[in-house]
PyMOL Python script that loads the backbone (N, CA, C, O; Angstrom):
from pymol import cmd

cmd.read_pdbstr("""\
ATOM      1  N   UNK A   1     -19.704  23.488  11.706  1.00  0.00           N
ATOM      2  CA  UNK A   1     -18.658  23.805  12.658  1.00  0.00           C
ATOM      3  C   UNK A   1     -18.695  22.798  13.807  1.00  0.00           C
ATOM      4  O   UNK A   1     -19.791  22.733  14.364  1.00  0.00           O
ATOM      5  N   UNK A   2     -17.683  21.955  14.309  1.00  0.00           N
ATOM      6  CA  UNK A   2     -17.479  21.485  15.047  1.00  0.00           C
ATOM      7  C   UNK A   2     -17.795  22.182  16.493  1.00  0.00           C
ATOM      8  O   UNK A   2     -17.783  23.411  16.569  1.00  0.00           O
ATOM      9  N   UNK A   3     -18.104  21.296  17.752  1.00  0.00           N
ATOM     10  CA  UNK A   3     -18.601  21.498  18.805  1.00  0.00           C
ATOM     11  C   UNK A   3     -17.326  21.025  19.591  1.00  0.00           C
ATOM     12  O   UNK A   3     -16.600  20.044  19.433  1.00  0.00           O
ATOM     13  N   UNK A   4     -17.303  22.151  20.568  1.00  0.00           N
ATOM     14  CA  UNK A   4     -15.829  22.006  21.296  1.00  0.00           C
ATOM     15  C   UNK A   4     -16.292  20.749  22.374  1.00  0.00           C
ATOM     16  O   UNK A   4     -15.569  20.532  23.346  1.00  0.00           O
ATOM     17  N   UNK A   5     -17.258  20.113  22.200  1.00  0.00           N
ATOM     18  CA  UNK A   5     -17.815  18.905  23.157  1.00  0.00           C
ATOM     19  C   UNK A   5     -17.800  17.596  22.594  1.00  0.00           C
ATOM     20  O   UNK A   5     -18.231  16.531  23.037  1.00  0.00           O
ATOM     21  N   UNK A   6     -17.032  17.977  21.191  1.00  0.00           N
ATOM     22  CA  UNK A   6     -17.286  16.271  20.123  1.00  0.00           C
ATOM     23  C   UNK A   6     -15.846  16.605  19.038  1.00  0.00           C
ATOM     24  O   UNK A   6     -15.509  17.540  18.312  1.00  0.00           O
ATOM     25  N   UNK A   7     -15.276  15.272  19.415  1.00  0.00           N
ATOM     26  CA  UNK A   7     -14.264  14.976  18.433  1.00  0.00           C
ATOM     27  C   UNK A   7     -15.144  14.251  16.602  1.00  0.00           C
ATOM     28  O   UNK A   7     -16.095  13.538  16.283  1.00  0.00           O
ATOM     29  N   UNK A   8     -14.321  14.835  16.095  1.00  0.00           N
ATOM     30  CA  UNK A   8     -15.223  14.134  14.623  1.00  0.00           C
ATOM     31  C   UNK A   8     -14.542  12.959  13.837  1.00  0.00           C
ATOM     32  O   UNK A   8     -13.341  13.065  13.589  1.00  0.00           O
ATOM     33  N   UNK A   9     -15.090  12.074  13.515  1.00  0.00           N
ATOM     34  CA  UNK A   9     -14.461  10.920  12.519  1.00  0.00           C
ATOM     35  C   UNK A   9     -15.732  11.278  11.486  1.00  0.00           C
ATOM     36  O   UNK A   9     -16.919  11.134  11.779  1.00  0.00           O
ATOM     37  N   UNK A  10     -15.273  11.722  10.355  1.00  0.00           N
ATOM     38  CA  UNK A  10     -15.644  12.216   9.128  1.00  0.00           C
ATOM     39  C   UNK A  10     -16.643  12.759   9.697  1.00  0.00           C
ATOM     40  O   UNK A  10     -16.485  13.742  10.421  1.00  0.00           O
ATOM     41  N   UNK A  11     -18.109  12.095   9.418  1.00  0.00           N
ATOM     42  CA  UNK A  11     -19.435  12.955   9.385  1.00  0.00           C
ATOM     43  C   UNK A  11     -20.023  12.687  11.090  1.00  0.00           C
ATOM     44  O   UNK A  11     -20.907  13.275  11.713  1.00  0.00           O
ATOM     45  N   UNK A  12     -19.099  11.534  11.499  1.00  0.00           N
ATOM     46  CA  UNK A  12     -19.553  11.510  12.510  1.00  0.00           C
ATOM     47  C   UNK A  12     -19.046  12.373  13.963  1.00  0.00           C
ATOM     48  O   UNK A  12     -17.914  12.856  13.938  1.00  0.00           O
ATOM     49  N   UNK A  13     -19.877  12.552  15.189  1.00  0.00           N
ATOM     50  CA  UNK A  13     -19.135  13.616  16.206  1.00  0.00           C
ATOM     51  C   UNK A  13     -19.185  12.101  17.282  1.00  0.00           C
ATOM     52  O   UNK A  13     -20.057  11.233  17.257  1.00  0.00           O
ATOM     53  N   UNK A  14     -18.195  12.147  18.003  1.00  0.00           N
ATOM     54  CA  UNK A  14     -17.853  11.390  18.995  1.00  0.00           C
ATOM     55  C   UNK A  14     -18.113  12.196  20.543  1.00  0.00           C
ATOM     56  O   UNK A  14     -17.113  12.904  20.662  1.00  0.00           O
ATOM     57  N   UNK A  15     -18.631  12.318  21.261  1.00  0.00           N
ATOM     58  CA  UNK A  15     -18.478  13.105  22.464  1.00  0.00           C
ATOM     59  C   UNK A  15     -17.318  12.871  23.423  1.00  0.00           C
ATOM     60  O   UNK A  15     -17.114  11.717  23.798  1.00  0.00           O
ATOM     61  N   UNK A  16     -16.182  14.316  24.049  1.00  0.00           N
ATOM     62  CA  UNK A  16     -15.823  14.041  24.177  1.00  0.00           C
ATOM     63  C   UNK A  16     -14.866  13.405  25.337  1.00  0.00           C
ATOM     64  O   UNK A  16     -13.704  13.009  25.419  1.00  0.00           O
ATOM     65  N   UNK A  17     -16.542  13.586  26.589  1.00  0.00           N
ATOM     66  CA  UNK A  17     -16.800  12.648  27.564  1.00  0.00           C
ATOM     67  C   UNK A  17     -17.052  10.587  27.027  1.00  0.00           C
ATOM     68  O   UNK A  17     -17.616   9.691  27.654  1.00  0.00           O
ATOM     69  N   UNK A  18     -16.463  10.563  25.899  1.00  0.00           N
ATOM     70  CA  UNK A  18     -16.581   9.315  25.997  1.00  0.00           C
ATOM     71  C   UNK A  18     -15.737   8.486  26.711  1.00  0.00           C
ATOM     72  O   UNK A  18     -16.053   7.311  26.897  1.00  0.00           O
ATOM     73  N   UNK A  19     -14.590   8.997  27.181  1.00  0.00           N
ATOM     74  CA  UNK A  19     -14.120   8.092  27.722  1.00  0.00           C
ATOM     75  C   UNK A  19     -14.290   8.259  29.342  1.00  0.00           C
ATOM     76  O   UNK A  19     -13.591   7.581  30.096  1.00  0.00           O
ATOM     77  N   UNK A  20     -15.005   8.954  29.713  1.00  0.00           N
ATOM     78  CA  UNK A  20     -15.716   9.148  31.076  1.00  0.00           C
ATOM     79  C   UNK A  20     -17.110   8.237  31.490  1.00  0.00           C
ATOM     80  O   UNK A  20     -17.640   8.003  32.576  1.00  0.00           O
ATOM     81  N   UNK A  21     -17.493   7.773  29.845  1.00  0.00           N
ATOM     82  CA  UNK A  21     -19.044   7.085  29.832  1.00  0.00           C
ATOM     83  C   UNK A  21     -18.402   5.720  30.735  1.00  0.00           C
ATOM     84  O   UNK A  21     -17.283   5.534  31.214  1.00  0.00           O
ATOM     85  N   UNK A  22     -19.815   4.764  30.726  1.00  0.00           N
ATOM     86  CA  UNK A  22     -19.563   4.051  31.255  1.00  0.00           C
ATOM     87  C   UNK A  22     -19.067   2.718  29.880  1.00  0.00           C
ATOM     88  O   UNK A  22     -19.072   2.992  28.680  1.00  0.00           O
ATOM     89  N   UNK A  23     -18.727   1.493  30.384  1.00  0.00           N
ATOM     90  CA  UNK A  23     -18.614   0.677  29.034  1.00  0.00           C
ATOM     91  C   UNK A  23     -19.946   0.650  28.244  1.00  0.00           C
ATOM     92  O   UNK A  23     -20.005   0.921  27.045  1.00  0.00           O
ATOM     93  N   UNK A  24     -21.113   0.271  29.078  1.00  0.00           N
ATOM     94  CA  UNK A  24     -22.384   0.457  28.415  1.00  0.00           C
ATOM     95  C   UNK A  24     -22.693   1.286  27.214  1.00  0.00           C
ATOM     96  O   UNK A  24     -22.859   0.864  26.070  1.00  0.00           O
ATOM     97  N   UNK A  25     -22.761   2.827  27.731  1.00  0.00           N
ATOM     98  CA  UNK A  25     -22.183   3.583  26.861  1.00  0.00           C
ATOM     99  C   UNK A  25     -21.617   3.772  25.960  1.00  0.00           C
ATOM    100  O   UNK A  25     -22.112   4.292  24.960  1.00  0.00           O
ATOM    101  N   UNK A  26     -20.035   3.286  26.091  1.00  0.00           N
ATOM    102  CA  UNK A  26     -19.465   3.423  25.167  1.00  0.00           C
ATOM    103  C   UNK A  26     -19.607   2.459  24.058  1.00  0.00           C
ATOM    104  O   UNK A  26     -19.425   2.884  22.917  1.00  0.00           O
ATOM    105  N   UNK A  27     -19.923   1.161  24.248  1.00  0.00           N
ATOM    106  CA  UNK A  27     -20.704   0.287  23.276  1.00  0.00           C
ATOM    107  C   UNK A  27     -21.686   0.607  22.764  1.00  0.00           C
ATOM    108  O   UNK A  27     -21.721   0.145  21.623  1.00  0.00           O
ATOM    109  N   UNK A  28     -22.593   1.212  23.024  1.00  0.00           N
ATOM    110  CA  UNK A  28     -23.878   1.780  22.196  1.00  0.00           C
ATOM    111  C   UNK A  28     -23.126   2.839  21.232  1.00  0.00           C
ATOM    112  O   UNK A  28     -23.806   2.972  20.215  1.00  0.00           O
ATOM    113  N   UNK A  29     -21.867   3.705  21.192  1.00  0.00           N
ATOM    114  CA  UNK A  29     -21.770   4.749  20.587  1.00  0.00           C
ATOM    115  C   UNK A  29     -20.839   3.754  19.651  1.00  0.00           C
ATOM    116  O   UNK A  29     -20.649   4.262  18.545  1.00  0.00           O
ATOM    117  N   UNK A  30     -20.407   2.865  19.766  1.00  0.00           N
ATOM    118  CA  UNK A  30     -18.941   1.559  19.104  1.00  0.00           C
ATOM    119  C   UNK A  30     -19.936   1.283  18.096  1.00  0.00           C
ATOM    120  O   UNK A  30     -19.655   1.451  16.910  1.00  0.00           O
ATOM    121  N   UNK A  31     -21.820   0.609  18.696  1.00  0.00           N
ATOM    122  CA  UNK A  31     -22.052  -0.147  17.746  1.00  0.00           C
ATOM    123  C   UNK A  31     -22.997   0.911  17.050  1.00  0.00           C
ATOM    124  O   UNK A  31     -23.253   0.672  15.870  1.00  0.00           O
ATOM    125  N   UNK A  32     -23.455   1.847  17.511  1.00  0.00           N
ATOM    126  CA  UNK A  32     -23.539   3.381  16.204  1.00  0.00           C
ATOM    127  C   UNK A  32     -23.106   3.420  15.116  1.00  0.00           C
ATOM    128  O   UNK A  32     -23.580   3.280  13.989  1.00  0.00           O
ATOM    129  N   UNK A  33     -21.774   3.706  15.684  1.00  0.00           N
ATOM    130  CA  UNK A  33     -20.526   3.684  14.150  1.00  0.00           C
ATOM    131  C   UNK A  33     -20.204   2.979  13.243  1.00  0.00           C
ATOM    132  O   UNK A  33     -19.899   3.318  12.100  1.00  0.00           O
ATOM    133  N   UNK A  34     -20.273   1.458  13.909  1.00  0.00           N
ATOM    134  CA  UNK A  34     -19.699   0.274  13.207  1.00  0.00           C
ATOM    135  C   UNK A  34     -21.462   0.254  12.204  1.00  0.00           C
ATOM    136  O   UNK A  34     -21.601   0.088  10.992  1.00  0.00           O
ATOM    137  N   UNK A  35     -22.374   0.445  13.078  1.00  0.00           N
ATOM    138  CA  UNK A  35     -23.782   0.371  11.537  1.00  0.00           C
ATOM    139  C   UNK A  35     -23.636   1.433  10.601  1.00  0.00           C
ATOM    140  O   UNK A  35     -24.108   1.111   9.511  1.00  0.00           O
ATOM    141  N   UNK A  36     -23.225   2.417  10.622  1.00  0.00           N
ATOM    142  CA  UNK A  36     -22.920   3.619   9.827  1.00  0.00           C
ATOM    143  C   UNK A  36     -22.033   3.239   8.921  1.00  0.00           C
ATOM    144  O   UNK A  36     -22.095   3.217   7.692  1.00  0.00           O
ATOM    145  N   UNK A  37     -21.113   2.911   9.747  1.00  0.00           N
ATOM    146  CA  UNK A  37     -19.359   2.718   8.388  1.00  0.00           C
ATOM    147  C   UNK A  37     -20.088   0.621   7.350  1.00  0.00           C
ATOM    148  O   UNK A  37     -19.560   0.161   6.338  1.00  0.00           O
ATOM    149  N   UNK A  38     -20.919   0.157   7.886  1.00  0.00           N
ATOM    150  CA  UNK A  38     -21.159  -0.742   7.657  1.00  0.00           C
ATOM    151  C   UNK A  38     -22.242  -0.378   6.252  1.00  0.00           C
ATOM    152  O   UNK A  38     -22.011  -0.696   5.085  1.00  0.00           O
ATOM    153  N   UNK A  39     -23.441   0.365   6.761  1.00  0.00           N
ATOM    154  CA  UNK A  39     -23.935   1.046   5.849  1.00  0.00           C
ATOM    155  C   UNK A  39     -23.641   1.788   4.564  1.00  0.00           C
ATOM    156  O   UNK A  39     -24.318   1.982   3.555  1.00  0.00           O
ATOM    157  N   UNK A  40     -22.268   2.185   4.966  1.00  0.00           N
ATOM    158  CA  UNK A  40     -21.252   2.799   3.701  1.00  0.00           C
ATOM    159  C   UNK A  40     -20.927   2.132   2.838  1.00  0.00           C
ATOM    160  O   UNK A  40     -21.015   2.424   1.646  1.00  0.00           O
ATOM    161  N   UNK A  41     -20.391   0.873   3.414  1.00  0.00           N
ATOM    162  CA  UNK A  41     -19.774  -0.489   2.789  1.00  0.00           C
ATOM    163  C   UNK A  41     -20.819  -1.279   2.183  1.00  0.00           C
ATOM    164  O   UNK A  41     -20.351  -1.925   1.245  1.00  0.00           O
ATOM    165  N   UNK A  42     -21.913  -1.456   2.336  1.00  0.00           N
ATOM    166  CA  UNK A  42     -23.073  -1.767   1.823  1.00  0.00           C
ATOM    167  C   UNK A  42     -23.725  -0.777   0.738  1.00  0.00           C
ATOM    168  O   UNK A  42     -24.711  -0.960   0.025  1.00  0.00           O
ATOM    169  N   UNK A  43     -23.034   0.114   0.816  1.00  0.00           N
ATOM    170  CA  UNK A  43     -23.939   1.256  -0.302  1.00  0.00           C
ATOM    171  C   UNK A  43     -23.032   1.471  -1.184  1.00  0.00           C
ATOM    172  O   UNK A  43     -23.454   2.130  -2.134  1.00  0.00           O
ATOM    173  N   UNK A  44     -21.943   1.171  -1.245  1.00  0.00           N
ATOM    174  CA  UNK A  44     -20.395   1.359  -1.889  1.00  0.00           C
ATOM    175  C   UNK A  44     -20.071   0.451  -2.944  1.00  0.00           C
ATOM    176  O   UNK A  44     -19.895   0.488  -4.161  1.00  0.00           O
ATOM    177  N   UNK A  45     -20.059  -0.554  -1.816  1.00  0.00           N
ATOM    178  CA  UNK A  45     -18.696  -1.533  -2.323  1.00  0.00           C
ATOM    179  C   UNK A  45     -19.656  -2.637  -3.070  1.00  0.00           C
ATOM    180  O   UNK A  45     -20.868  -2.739  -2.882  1.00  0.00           O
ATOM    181  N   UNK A  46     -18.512  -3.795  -4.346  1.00  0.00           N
ATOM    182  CA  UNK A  46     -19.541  -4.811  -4.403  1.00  0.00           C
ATOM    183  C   UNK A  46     -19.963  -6.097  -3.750  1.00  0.00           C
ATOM    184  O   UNK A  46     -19.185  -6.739  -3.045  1.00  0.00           O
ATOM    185  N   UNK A  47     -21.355  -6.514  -4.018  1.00  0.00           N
ATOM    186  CA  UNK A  47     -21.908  -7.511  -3.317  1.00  0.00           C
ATOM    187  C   UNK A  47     -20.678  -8.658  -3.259  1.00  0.00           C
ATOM    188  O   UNK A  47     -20.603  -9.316  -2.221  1.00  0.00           O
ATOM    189  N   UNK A  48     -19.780  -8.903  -4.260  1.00  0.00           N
ATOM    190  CA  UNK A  48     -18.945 -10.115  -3.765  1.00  0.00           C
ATOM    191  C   UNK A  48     -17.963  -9.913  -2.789  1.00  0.00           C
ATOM    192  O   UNK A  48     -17.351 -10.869  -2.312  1.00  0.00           O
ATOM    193  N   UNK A  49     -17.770  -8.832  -2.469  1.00  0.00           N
ATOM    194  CA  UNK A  49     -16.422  -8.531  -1.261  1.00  0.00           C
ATOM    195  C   UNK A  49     -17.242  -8.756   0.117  1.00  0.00           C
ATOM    196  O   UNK A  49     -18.465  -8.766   0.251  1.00  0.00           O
ATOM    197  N   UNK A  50     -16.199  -8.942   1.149  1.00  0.00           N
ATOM    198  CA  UNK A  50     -16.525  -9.488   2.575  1.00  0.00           C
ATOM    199  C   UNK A  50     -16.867  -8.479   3.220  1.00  0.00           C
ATOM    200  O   UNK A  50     -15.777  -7.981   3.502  1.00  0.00           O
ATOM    201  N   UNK A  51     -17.655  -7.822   3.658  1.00  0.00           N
ATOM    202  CA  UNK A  51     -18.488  -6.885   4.568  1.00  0.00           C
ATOM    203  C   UNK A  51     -16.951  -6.278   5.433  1.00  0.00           C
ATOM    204  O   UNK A  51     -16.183  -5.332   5.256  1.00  0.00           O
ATOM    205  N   UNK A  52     -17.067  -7.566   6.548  1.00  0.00           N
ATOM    206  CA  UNK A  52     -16.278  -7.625   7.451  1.00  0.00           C
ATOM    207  C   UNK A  52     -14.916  -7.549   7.167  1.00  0.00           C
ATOM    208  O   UNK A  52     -14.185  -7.073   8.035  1.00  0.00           O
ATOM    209  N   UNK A  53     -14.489  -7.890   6.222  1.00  0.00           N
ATOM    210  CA  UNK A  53     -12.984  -7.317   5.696  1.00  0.00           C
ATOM    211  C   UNK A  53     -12.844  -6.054   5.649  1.00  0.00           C
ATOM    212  O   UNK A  53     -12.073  -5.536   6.457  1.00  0.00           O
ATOM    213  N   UNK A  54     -13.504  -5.290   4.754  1.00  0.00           N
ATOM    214  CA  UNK A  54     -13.673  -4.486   3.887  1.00  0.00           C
ATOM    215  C   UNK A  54     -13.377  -3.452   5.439  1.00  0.00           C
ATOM    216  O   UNK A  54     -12.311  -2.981   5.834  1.00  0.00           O
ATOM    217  N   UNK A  55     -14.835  -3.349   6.091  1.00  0.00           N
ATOM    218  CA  UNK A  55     -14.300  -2.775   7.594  1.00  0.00           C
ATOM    219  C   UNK A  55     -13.569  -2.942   8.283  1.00  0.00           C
ATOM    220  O   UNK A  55     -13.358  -1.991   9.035  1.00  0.00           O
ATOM    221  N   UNK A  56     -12.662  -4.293   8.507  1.00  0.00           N
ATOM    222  CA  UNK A  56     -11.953  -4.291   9.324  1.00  0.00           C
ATOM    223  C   UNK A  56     -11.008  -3.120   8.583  1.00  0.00           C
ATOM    224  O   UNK A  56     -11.021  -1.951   8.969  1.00  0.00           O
ATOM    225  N   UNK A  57     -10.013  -3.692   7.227  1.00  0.00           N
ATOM    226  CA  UNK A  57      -9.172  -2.666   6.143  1.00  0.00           C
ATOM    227  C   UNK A  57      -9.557  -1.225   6.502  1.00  0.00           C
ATOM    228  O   UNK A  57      -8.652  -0.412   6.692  1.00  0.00           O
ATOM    229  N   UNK A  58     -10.838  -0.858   6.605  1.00  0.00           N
ATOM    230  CA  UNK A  58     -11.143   0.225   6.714  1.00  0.00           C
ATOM    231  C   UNK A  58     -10.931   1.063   7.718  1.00  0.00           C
ATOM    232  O   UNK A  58     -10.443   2.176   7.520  1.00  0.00           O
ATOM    233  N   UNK A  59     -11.314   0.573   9.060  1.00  0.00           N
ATOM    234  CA  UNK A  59     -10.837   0.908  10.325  1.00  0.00           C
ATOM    235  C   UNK A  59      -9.455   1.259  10.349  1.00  0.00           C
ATOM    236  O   UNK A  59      -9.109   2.436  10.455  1.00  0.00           O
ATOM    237  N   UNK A  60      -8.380   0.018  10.228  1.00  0.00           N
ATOM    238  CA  UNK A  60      -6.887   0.314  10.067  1.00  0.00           C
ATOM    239  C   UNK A  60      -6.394   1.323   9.271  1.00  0.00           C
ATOM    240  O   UNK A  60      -5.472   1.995   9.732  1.00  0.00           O
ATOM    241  N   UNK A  61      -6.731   1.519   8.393  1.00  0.00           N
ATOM    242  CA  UNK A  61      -6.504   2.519   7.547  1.00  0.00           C
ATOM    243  C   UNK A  61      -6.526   3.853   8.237  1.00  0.00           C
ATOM    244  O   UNK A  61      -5.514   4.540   8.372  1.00  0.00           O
ATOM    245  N   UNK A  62      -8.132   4.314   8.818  1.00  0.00           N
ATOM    246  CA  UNK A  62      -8.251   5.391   9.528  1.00  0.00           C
ATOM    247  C   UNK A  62      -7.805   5.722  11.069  1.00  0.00           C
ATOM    248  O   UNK A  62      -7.749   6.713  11.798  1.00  0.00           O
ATOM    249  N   UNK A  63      -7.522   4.331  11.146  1.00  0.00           N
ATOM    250  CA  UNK A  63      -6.732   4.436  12.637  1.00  0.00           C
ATOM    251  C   UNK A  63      -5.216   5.114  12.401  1.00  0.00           C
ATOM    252  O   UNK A  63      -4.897   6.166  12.953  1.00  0.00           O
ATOM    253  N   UNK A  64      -4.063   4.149  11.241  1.00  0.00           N
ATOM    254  CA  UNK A  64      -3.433   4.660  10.736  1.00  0.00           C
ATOM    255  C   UNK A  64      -3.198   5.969  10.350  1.00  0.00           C
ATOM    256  O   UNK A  64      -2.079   6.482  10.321  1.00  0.00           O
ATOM    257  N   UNK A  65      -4.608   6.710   9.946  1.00  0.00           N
ATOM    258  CA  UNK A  65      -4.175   8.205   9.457  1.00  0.00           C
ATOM    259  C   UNK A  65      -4.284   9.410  10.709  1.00  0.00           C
ATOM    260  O   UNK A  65      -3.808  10.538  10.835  1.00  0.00           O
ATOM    261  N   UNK A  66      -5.037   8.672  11.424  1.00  0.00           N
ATOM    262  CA  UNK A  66      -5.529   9.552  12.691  1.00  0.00           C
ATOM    263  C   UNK A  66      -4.250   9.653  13.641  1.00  0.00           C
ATOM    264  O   UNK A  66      -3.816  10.581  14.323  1.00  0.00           O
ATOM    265  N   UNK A  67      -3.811   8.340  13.425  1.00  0.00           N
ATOM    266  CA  UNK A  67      -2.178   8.124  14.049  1.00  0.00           C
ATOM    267  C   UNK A  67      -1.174   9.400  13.938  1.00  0.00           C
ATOM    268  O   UNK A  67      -0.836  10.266  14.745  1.00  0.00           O
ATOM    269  N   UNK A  68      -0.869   9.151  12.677  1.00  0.00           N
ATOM    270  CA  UNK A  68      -0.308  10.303  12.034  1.00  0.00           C
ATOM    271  C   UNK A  68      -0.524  12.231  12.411  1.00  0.00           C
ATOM    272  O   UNK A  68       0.189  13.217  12.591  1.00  0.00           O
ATOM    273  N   UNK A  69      -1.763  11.922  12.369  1.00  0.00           N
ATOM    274  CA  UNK A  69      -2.548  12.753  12.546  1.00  0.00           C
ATOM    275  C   UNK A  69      -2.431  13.690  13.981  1.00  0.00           C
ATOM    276  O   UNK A  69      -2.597  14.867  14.300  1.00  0.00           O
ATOM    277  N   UNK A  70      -2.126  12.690  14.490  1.00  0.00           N
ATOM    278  CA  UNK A  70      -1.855  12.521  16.654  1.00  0.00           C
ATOM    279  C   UNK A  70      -3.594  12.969  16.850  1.00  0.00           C
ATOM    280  O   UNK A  70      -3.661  14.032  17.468  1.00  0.00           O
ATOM    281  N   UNK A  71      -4.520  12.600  16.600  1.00  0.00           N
ATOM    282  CA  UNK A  71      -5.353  12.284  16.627  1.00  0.00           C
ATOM    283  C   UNK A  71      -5.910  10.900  17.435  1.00  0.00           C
ATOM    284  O   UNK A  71      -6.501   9.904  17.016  1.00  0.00           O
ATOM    285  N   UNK A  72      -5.390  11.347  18.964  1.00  0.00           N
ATOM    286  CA  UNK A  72      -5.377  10.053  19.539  1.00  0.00           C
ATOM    287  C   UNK A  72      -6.809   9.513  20.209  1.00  0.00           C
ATOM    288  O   UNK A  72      -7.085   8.325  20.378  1.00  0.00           O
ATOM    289  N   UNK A  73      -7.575  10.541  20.519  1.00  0.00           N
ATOM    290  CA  UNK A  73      -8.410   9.837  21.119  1.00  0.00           C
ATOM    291  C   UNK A  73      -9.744   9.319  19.899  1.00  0.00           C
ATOM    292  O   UNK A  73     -10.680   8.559  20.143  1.00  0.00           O
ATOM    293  N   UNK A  74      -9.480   9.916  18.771  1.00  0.00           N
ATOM    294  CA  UNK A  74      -9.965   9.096  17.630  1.00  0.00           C
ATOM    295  C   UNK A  74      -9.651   7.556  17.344  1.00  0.00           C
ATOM    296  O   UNK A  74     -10.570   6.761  17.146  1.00  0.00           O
ATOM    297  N   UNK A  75      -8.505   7.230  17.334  1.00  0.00           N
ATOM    298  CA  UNK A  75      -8.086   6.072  17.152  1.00  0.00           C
ATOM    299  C   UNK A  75      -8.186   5.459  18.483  1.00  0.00           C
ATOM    300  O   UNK A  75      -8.028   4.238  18.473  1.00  0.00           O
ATOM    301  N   UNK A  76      -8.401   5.981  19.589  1.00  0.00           N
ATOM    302  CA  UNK A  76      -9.500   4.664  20.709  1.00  0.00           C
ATOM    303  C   UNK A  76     -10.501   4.139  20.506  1.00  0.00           C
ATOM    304  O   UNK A  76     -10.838   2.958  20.598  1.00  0.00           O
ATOM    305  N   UNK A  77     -11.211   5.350  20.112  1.00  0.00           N
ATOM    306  CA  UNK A  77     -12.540   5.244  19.710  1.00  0.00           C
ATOM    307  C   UNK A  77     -12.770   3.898  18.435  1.00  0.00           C
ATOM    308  O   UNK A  77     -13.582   2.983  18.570  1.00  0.00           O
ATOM    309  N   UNK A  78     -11.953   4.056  17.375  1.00  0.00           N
ATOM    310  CA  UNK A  78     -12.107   3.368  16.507  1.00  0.00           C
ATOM    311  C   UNK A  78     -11.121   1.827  16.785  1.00  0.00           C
ATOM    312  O   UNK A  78     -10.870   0.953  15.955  1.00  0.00           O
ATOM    313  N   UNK A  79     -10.778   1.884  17.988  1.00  0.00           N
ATOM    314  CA  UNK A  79      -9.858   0.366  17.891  1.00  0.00           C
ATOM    315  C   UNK A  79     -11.024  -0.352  19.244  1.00  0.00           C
ATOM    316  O   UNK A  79     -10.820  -1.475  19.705  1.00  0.00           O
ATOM    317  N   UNK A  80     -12.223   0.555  19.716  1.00  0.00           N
ATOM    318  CA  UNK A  80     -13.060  -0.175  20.562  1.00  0.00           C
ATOM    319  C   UNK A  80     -14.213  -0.412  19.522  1.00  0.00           C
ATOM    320  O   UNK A  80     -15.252  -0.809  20.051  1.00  0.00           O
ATOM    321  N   UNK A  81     -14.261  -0.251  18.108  1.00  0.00           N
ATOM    322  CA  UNK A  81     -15.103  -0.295  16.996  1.00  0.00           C
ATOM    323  C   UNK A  81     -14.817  -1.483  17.105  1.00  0.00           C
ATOM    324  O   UNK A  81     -15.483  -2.344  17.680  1.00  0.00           O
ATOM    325  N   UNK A  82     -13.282  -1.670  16.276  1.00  0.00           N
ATOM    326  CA  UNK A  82     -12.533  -2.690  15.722  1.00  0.00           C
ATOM    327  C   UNK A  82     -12.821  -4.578  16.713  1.00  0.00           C
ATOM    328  O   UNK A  82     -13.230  -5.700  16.413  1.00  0.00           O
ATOM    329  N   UNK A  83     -12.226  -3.777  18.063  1.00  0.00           N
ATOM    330  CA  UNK A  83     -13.071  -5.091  19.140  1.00  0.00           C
ATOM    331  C   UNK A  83     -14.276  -5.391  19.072  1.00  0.00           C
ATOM    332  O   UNK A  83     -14.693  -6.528  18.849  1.00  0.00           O
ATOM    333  N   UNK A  84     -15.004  -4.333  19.269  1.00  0.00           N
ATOM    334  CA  UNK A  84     -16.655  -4.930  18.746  1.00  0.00           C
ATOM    335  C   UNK A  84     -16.754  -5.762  18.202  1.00  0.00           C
ATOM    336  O   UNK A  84     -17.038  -6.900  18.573  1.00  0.00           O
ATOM    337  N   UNK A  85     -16.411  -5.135  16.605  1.00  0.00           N
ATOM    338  CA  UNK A  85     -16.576  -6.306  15.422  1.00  0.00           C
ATOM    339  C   UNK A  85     -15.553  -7.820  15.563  1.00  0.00           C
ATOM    340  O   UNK A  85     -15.761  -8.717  14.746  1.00  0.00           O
ATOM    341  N   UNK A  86     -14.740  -7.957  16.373  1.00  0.00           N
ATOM    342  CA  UNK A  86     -14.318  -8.879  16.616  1.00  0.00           C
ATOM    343  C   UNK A  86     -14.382  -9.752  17.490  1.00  0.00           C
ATOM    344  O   UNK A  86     -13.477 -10.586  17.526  1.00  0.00           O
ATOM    345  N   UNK A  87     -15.157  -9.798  18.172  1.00  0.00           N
ATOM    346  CA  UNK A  87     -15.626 -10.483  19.995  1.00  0.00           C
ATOM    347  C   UNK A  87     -16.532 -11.785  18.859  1.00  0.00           C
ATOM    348  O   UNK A  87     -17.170 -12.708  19.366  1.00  0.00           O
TER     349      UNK A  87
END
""", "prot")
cmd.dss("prot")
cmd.show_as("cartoon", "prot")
cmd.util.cbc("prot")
cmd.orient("prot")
């Protein structure tokens, strides 16, 4: 059961003072996720596909559904993933 203190992206809970954290913060919880969903993609997918594709595709996708979804402060969360992996 979900905690009325954490938004969820699949298995994961987001707190939902994150956007109250500081940036510090919120980068430690960005680069959490991005090793998790990275870990997936590594346990998944095959060795010849691009890591970093594969997640970027992946992100959009769930940003996309969360969209839909109006699931908005999910898709912050996951488009300050998305910057991470792109800086």
């Amino acid at each position: 059961m979900k905690s009325s203190i954490h938004k969820q992206i699949g298995n994961i809970e987001i707190p939902l003072e994150y956007f109250k954290m500081s940036e510090d913060e919120q980068r430690t919880i960005c680069l959490g996720l991005f090793e998790v969903m990275l870990d997936v993609i590594n346990r998944s997918a095959n060795p010849e596909y691009d890591r970093f594709m594969l997640l970027d595709k992946l992100l959009e996708s769930t940003i996309h559904t969360n969209e839909q979804a109006e699931n908005f402060e999910v898709c912050a969360v996951l488009r300050d993933v998305q910057r991470l992996i792109n800086e």
